[in-house]
C-alpha positions in Angstrom: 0.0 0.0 0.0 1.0 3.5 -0.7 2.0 5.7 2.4 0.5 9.1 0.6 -2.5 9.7 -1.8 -0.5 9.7 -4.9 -3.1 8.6 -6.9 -5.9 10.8 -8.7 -9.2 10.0 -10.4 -10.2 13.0 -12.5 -13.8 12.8 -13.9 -14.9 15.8 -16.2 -18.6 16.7 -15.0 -21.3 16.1 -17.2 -18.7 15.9 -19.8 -21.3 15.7 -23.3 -23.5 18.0 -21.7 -21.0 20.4 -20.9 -19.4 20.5 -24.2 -22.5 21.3 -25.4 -23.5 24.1 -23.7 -19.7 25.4 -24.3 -20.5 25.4 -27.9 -23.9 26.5 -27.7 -24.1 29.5 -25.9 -28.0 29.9 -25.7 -27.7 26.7 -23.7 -25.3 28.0 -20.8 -27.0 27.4 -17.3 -29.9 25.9 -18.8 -31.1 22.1 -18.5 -29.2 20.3 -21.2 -30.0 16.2 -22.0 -27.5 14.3 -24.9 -28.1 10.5 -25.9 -30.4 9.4 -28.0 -33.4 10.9 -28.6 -35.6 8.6 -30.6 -38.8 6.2 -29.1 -36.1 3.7 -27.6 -33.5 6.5 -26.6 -31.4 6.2 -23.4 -29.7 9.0 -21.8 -26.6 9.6 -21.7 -25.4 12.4 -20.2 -27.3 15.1 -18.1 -26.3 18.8 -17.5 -26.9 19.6 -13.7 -29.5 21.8 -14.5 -31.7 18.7 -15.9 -30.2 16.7 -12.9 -32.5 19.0 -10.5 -35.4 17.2 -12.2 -34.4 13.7 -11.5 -32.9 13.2 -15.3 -29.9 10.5 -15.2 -27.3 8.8 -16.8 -29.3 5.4 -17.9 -32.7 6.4 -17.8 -35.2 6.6 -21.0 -35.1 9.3 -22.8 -38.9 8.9 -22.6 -38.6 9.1 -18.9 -36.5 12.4 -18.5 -38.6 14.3 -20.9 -41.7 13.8 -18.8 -39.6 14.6 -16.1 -37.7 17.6 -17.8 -39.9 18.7 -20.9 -38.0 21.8 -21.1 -34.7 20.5 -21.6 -32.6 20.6 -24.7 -32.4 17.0 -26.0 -29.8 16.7 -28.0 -28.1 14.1 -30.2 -23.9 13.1 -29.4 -21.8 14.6 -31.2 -18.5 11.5 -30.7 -16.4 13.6 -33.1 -16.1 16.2 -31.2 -16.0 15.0 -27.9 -12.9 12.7 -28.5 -11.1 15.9 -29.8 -11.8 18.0 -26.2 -10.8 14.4 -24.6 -7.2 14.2 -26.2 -6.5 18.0 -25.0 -7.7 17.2 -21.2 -5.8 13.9 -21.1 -2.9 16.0 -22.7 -2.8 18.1 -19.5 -2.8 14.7 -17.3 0.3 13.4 -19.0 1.8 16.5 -18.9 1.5 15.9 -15.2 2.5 12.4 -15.3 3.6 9.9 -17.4 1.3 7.2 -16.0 -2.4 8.2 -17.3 -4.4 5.7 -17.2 -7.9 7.1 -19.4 -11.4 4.6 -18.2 -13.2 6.4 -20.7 -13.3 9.6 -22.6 -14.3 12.0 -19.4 -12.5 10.0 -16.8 -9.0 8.4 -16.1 -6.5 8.0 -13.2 -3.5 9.9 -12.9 0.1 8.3 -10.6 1.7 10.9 -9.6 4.4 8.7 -7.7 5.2 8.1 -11.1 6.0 11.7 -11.8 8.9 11.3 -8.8 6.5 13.1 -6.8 7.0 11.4 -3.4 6.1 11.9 0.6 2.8 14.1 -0.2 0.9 15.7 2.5 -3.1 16.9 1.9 -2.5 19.9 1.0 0.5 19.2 -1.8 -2.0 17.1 -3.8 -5.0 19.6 -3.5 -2.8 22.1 -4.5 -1.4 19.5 -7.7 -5.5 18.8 -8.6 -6.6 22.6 -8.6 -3.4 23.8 -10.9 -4.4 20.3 -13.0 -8.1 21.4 -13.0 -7.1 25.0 -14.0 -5.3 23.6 -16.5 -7.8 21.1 -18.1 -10.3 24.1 -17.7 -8.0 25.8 -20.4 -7.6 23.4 -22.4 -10.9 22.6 -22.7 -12.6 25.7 -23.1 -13.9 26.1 -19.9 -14.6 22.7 -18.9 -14.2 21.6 -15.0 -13.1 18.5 -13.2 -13.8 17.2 -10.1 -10.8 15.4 -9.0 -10.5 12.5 -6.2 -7.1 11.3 -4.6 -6.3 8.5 -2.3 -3.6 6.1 -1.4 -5.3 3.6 -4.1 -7.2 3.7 -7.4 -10.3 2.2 -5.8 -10.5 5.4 -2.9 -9.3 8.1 -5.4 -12.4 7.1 -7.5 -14.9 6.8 -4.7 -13.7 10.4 -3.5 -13.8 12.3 -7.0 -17.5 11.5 -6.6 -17.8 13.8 -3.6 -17.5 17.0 -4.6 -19.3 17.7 -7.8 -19.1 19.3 -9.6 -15.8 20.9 -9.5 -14.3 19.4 -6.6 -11.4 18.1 -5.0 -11.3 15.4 -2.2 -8.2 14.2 -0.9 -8.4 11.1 1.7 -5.4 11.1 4.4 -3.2 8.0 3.8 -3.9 5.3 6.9 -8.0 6.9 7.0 -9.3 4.5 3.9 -11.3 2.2 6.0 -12.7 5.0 8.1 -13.7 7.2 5.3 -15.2 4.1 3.7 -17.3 3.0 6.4 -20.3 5.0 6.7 -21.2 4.9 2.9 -23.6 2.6 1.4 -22.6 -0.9 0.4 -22.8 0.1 -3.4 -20.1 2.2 -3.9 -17.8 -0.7 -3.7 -17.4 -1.8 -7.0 -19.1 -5.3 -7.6 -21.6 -4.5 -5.6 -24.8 -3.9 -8.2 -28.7 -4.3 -7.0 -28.6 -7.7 -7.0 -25.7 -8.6 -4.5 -27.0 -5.3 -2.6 -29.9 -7.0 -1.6 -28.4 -10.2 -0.7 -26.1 -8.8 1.9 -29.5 -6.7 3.1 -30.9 -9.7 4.0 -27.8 -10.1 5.8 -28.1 -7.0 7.6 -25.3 -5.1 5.8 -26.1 -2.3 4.6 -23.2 0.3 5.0 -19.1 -0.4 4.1 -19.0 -0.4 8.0 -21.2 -3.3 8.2 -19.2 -5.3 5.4 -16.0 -4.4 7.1 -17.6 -6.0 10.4 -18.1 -9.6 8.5 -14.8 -12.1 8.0 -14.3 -13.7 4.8 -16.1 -16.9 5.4 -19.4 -15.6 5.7 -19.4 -13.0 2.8 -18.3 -15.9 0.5 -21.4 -17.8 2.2 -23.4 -14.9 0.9 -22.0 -13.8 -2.6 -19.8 -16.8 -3.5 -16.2 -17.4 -3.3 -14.1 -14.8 -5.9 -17.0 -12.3 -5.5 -17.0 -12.6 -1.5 -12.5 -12.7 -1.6 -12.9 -9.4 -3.8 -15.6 -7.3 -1.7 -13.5 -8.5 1.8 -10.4 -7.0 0.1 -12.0 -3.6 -1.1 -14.4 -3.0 2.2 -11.2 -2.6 4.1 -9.7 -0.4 1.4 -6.9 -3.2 0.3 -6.6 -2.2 -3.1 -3.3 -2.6 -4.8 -4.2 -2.1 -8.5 -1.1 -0.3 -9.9 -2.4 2.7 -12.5 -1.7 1.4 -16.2 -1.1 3.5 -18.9 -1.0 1.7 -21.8 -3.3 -1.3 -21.4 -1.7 -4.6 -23.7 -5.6 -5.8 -24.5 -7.2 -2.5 -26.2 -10.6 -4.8 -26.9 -11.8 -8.3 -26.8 -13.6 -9.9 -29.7 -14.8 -12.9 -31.6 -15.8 -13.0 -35.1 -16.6 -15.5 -37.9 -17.1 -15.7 -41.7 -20.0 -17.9 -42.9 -19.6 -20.1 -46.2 -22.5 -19.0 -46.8 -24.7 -15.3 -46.5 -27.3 -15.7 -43.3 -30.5 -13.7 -43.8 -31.9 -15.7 -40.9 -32.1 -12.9 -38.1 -32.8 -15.8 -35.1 -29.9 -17.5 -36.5 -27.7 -14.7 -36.6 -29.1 -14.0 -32.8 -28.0 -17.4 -31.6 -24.6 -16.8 -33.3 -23.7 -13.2 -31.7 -25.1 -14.9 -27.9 -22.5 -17.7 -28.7 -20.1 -14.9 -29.4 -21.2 -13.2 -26.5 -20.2 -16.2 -24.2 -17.2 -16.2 -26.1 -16.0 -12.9 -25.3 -17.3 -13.2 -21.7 -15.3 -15.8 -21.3 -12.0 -14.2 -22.3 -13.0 -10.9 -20.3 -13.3 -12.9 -17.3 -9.9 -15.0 -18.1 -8.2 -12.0 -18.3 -9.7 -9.5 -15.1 -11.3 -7.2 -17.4 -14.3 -6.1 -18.1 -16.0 -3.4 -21.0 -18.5 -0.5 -21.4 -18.6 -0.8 -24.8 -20.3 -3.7 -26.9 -19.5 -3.1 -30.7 -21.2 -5.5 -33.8 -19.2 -5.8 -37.1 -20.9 -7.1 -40.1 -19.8 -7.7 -43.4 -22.2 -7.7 -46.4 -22.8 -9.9 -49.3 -21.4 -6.8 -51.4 -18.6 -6.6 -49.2 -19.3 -3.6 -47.6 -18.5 -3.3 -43.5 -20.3 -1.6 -41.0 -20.0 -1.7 -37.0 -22.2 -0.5 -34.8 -21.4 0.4 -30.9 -23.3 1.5 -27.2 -21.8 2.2 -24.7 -22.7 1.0 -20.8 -23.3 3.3 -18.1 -20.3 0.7 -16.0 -18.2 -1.9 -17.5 -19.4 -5.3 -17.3 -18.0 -9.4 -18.4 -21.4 -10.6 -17.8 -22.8 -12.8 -21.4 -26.2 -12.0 -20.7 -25.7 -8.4 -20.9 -23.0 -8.4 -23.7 -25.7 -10.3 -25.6 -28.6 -8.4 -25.0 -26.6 -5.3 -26.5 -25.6 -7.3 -29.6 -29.0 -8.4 -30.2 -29.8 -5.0 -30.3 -27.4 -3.9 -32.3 -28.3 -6.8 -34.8 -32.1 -5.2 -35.1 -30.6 -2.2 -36.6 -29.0 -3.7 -39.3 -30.4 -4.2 -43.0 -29.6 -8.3 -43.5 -32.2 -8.6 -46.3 -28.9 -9.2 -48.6 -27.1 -11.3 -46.6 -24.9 -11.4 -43.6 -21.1 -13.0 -44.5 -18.9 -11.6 -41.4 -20.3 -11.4 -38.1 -17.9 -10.0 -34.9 -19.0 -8.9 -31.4 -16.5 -7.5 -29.3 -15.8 -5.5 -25.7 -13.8 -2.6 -25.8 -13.3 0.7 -23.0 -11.8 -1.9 -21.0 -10.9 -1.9 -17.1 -10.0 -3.9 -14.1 -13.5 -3.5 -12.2 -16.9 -4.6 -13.4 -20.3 -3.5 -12.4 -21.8 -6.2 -10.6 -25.4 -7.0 -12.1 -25.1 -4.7 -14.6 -29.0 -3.8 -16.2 -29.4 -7.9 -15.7 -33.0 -7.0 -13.6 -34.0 -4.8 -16.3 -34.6 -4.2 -20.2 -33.9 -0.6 -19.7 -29.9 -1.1 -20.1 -27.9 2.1 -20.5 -27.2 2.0 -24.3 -25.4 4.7 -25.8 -25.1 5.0 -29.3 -21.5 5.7 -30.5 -21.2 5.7 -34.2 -22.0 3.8 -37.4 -18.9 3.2 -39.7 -19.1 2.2 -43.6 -16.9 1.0 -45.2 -17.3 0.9 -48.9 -15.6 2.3 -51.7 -18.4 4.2 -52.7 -19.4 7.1 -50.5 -22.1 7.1 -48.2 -25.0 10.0 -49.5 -25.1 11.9 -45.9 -27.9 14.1 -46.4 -30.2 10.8 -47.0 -29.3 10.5 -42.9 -31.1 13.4 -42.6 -30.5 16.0 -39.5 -30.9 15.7 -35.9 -31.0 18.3 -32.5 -27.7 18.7 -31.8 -25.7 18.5 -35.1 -23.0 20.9 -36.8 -24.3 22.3 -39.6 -23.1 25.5 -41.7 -25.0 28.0 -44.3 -23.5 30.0 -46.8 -24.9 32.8 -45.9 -25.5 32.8 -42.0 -22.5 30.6 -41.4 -22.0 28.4 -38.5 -24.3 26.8 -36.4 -26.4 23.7 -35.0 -29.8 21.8 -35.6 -32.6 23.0 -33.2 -35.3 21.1 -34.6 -36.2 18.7 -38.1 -39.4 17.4 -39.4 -41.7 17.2 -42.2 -39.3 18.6 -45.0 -37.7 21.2 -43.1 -34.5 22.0 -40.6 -34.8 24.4 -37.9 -30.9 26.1 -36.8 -29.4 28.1 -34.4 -26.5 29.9 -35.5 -23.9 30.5 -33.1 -20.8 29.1 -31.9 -18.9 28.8 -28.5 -17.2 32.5 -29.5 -20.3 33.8 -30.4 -23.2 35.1 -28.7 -26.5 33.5 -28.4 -27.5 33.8 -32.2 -30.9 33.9 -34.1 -33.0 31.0 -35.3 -33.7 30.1 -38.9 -35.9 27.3 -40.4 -35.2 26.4 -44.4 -36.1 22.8 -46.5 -34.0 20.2 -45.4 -33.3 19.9 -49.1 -31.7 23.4 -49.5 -28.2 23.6 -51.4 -27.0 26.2 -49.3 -27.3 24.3 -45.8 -24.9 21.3 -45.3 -23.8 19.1 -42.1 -20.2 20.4 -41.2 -19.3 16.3 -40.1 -21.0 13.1 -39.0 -21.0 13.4 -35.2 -22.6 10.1 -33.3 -24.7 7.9 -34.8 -28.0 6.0 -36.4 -28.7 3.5 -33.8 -31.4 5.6 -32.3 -32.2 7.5 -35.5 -32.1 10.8 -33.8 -33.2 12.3 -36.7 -36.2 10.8 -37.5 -39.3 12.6 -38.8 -41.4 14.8 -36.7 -38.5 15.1 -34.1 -39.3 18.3 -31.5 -36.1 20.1 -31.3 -34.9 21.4 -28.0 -37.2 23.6 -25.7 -35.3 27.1 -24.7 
């Protein structure tokens, strides 16, 4: 164990939402929702101002708008985010050369690595709020709240406790004690399921976990699951921070002799893949928030499809359920030759019970990639809330609203002031999408789409 909290968690708040309201300037300090925004849409992220209204990471988009109807709902824009990503994780490994990035908003930063050594409190708060300034400039005016701890598993549990724009430091030698009155489910591993076996058991807090020996929690949760929860309830966490991980995705895929059009065979075939990659997750000590399907046409052409997890997971049943999914989606009618499924946004902790109670799972959709050599008519897509566009004449902007035959946009851009709104045919020559941000799965575009409320 470390004898000074030399490792940091830095999680950007509200990351997608807060890029968007950086680039949208009549969205600043107003309630701002991105994910998919279709019938079946999940969100993703939620700006705190739609947070006040119960809106959350996970839930239906169906859900938030009932709960937040004057929210902007907005479509992801992937390309963009990954760009303000590299700058903030450029500022990290400026700081130290062990960065170890969970996702795009979040990764851990060893600053013992750095030859930073015998840190008091106040050294690393004062090492988080220069890092924050600096990601703040970086970014554009983005903040971080920042958690630090003798051990990846507290420094991630503290970044939570301050946001937004915080920075918690826990005292090497006070782990267990700052661990103890919290709930049971901020260990990781510990998801609804196992929650409410060790209820029945009476534990409730970290306090009460700490207070069982290892015997009986593998009585209650099994033998590697009980071994792991004794270990982190008592804050023994040795994980080392990993910058460069040698796995970057686990995946299984197979080419058929012949094209499948047979959707329920192609479903039985991505759950056996499924298993498959479970398997070599769980072989490994990994686990993914990201379930990706590749298919290969009968013309040849290639297209992979992605969601995203609100936690990482190895569990089959929940690796599968997204590739079905992501199976639905796709146009087999000429024939299927290639399937893949694969796990990728790896890490070393998994969300116990991920979405296995419910349907509702946290899907996210990342992007749609073609691969033909012909090129892909964009405009067919058709627009969505959310997306870059640009006009000749009125220049820059984004897509406030689309439906029958016409496109509703703001124009303004993060330099700008908030700008006027103009409505043309979603046809017209002069009006074109500036790039291909997120993607179909949820058709955020589709017809009759309300745009975002102001």
């Amino acid at each position: 164990m470390r004898t000074d909290p030399s490792v940091l968690h830095v999680d950007l708040d509200a990351f997608f939402a807060a890029v968007e309201q950086r680039d949208k300037p009549s969205l600043r300090g107003k309630a701002v929702v991105v994910g998919g925004i279709g019938l079946r849409g999940v969100v993703s992220t939620a700006s705190y101002e739609a947070r006040k209204y119960g809106v959350r990471s996970a839930m239906s988009t169906a859900e938030a708008r009932s709960r937040c109807p004057h929210a902007a709902y907005l479509g992801p824009r992937f390309e963009v985010y990954r760009e303000v990503s590299k700058a903030v994780m450029a500022q990290m490994r400026a700081l130290s050369p062990l960065v170890e990035p969970l996702s795009l908003d979040e990764a851990f930063v060893d600053l013992a690595a750095a030859g930073l050594s015998n840190l008091t409190v106040d050294d690393v708060e004062a090492i988080a709020n220069d890092l924050k300034a600096a990601i703040k400039e970086a970014s554009g005016g983005l903040t971080a709240s920042v958690g630090a701890g003798t051990s990846k598993l507290i420094a991630k549990i503290a970044s939570d406790l301050d946001k937004p724009d915080g920075v918690v430091v826990v005292p090497a030698g006070t782990e267990a004690e700052f661990l103890a009155p919290m709930q049971v489910t901020v260990i990781p591993g510990v998801g609804p399921a196992t929650a409410q076996r060790l209820s029945m058991a009476g534990v409730r807090t970290v306090g009460d976990l700490q207070q069982l020996d290892q015997d009986e929690l593998i009585r209650q949760v099994g033998s590697a699951h009980g071994s792991s929860l004794h270990r982190l309830a008592t804050a023994s966490d040795d994980r080392p921070v990993v910058s460069d991980r040698e796995t970057k995705s686990v995946s299984v895929e197979d080419t058929f002799e012949t094209d499948i059009i047979d959707r329920a065979l192609l479903a039985a075939i991505g759950d056996r893949m499924a298993q498959q990659v479970s398997q070599r997750l769980q072989k490994a000590q990994l686990s993914g928030r990201t379930v990706t399907v590749k298919t290969r046409m009968h013309d040849f052409t290639t297209h992979t499809r992605s969601s995203t997890l609100a936690g990482p997971t190895d569990d089959p049943r929940v690796i599968g359920r997204m590739a079905r999914r992501l199976l639905e989606d796709s146009d087999i009618s000429g024939g299927i030759r290639l399937l893949g499924v694969g796990v990728s946004s790896l890490a070393d902790w998994i969300q116990d019970d991920l979405f296995t109670e419910s349907e509702h799972a946290a899907e996210i959709p990342v992007e749609v990639i073609e691969l033909p050599d012909r090129p892909r008519d964009r405009r067919s897509a058709g627009y969505y809330p959310g997306q870059d566009v640009v006009h000749t004449e009125h220049g820059e902007g984004w897509v406030w609203g689309s439906g029958r035959g016409l496109v509703t946009v703001r124009f303004e851009t993060a330099l700008t002031p908030a700008g006027p709104v103009r409505t043309f045919a979603v046809d017209d020559p002069e009006l074109t999408k500036r790039a291909l941000s997120g993607g179909e799965d949820d058709k955020p575009g589709e017809t009759g789409q309300d745009g975002p409320n102001d």
